[in-house]
C-alpha positions as CSV (number, residue, x, y, z in Angstrom):
1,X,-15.1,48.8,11.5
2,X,-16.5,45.4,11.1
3,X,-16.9,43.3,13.8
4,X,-18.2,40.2,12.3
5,X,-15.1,37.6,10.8
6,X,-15.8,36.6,7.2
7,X,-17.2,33.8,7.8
8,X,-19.9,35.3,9.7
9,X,-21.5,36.8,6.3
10,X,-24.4,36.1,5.1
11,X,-24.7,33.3,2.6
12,X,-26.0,34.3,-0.8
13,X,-29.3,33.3,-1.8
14,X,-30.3,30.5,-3.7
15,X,-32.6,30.6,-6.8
16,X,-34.5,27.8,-5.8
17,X,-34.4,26.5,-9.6
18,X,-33.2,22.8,-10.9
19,X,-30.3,23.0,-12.2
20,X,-28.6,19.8,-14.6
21,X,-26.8,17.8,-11.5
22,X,-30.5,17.7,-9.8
23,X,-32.3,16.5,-12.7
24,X,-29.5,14.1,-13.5
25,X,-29.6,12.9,-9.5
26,X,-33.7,12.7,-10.5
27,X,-33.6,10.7,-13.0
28,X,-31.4,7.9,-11.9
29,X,-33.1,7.8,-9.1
30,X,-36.4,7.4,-10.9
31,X,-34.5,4.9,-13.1
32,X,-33.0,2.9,-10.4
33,X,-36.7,2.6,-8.7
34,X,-37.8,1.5,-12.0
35,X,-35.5,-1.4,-12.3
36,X,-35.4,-2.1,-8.6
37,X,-39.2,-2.7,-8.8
38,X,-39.3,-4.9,-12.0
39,X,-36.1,-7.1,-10.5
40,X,-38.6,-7.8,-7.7
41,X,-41.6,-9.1,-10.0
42,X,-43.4,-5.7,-9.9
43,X,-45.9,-5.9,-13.4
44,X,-44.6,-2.9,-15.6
45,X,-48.0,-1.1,-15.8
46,X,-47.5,-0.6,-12.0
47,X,-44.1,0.8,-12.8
48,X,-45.1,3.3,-15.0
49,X,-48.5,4.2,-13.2
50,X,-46.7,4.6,-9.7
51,X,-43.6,6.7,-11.8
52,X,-46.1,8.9,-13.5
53,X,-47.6,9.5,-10.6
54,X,-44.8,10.7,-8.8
55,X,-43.9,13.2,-11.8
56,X,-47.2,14.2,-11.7
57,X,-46.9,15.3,-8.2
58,X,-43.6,16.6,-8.9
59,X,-44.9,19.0,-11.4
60,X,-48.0,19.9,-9.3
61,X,-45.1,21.0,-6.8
62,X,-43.2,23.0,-8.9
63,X,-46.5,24.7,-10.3
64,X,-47.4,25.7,-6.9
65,X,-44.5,27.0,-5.9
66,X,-44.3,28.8,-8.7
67,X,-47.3,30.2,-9.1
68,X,-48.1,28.0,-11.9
69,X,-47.9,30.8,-14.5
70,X,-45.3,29.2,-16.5
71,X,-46.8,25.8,-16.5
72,X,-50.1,28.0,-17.3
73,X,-48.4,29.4,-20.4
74,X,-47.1,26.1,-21.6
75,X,-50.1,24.5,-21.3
76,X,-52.1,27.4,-23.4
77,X,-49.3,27.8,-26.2
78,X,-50.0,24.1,-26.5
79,X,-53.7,24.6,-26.3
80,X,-53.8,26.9,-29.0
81,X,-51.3,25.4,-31.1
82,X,-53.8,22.0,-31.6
83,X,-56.3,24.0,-31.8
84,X,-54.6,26.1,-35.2
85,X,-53.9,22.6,-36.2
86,X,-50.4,22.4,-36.1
């Protein structure tokens, strides 16, 4: 017989993915630096330099946790899709 209680079991797994409430919770955030910046006399080009950067690190994260092979794939579809000219 078990002796663990129920609530001793172990939790499931998570996927480790983003899911639509995380992006959402992202981009507000993102938006609400955005405007909490330019409220405070922050030039817009430093807005959207210092943004960008932080998405760019963002998806440099994600790549390397991933593996990179899906950013890998998009990034060569795209490739070859400019260079077929479409």
């Amino acid at each position: 017989m078990n002796d663990l209680p129920s609530s001793a079991a172990p939790a499931a797994p998570s996927e480790g993915r983003l899911g639509p409430t995380h992006a959402l919770i992202l981009l507000i955030v993102f938006l609400a630096l955005g405007t909490a910046l330019f409220l405070k006399g922050t030039p817009t080009d430093d807005i959207m330099l210092l943004l960008g950067g932080c998405g760019a690190v963002g998806a440099a994260t994600l790549a390397a946790a991933g593996g990179g092979r899906r950013l890998m794939a998009v990034l060569v579809e795209a490739a070859v899709r400019s260079g077929a000219g479409k």
